[in-house]
C-alpha positions as MATLAB code, in Angstrom:
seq = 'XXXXXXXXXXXXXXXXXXXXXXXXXXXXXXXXXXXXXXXXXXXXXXXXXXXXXXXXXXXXXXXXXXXXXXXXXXXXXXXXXXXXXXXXXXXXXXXXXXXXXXXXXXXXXXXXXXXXXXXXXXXXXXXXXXXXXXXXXXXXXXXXXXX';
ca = [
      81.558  190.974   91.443;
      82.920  187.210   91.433;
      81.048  185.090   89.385;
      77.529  186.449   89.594;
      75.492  185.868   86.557;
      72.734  188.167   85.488;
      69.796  187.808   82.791;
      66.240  188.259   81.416;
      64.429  185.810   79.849;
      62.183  187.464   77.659;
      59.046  185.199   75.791;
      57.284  186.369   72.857;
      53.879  185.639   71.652;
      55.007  185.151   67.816;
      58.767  184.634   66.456;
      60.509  187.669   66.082;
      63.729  188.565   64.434;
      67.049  190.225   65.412;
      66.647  192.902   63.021;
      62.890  193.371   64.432;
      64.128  194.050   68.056;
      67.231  196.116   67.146;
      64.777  198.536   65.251;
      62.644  198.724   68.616;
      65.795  199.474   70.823;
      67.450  201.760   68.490;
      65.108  204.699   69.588;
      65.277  203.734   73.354;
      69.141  204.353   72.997;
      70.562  200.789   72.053;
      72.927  199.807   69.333;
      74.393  197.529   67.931;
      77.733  199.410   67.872;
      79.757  198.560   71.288;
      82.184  201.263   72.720;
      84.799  199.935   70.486;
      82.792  200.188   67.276;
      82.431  197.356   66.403;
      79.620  194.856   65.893;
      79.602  191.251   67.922;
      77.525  188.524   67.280;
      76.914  184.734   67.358;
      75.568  181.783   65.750;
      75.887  178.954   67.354;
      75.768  175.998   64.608;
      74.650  172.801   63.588;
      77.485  171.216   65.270;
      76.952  173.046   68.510;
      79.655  175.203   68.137;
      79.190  178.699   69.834;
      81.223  180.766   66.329;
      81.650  184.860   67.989;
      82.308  187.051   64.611;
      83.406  191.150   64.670;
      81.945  192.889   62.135;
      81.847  196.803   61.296;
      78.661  198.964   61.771;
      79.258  199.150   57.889;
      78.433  195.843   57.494;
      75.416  195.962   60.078;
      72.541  195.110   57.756;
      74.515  192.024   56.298;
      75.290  190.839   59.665;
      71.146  191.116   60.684;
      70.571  189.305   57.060;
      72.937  186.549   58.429;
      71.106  185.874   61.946;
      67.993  186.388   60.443;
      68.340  184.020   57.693;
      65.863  180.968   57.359;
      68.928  178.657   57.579;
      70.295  179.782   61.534;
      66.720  179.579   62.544;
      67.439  175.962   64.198;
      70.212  177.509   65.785;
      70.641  180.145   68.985;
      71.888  183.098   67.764;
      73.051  186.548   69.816;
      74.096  190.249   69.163;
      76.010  192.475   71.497;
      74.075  195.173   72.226;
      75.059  198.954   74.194;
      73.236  201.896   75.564;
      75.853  204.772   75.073;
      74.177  206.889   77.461;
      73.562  203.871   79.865;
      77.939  202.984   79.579;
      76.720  199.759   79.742;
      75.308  196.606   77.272;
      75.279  193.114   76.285;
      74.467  190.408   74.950;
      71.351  189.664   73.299;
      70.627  185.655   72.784;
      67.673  184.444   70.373;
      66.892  180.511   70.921;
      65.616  178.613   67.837;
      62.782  179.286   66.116;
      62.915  183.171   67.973;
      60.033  183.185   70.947;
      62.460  182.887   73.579;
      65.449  185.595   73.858;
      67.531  186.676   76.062;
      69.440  189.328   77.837;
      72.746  189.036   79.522;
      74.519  192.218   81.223;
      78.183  191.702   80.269;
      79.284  194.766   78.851;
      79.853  197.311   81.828;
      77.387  195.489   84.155;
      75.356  198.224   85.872;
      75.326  197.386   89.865;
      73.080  198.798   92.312;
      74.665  201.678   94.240;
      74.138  200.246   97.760;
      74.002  196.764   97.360;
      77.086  196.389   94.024;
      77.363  192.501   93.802;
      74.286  192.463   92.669;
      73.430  193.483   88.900;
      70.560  196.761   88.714;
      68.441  194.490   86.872;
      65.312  197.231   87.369;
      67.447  199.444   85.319;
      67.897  197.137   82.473;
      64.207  196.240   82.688;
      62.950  199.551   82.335;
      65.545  200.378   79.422;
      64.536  196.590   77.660;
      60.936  195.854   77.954;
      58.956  199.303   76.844;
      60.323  199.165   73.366;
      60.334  194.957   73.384;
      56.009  195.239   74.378;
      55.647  196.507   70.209;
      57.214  193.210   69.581;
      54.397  191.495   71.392;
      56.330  190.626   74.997;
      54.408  188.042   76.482;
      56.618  188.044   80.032;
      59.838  187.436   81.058;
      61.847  186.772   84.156;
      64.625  188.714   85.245;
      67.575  186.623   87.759;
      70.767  186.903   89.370;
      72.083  184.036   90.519;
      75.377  183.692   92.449;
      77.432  181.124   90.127;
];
């Protein structure tokens, strides 16, 4: 699959929060929990330093407290997130001030069957934005490109 990237850019008509969306995807058969069990997550701070942290589904309602909180607002912040039944996941990225997030397909990247260097990105819409409309999805934009 070389170097392909893959994402959605989701925009939201209000701010939302991690623990917001992660309730809404929970039903549809996300989690926060990767294959490994654990829990993977970002905050990327003042000094532009992109800080990845492993937690334990244990500790899963601290960890939403943390990206949550009114002081990494300013900052981009992300959660890995998986679809058991899917096999595959990944990374969920919040910009600042949460009306902007986005979706990156890094954990088992779903291809499609007859064309696999490109990323199903169908599949990942239809498994991402049913649940995200409650949150008030304005749009998004879904991309591949080749670097």
């Amino acid at each position: 699959m070389g170097n392909r990237q893959a994402d959605i850019a989701f925009t939201f008509q209000r701010p939302t929060t991690v623990r917001g969306l992660l309730e809404l995807l929970t039903p549809a058969g996300w989690s926060a929990e990767e294959r490994l069990g654990c829990i993977s997550y970002m905050i990327n701070d003042a000094d532009d330093m992109h800080e990845w942290y492993d937690s334990t589904p244990d500790c899963l309602n601290a960890v939403l407290a943390e990206l949550d909180s009114a002081a990494n607002l300013p900052f981009t912040v992300a959660l890995n997130i998986y679809h058991p039944q899917g096999g595959t996941g990944g990374m969920l990225m919040f910009a600042a001030q949460r009306r902007e997030v986005s979706f990156l397909p890094t954990i088992g990247r779903r291809s499609i069957p007859d064309a696999p260097r490109f990323t199903d990105l169908a599949w990942y819409l239809a498994a991402l934005v049913p649940p995200l409309l409650w949150a008030g999805l304005e749009g998004y934009e879904a991309r591949e490109d080749p670097n």
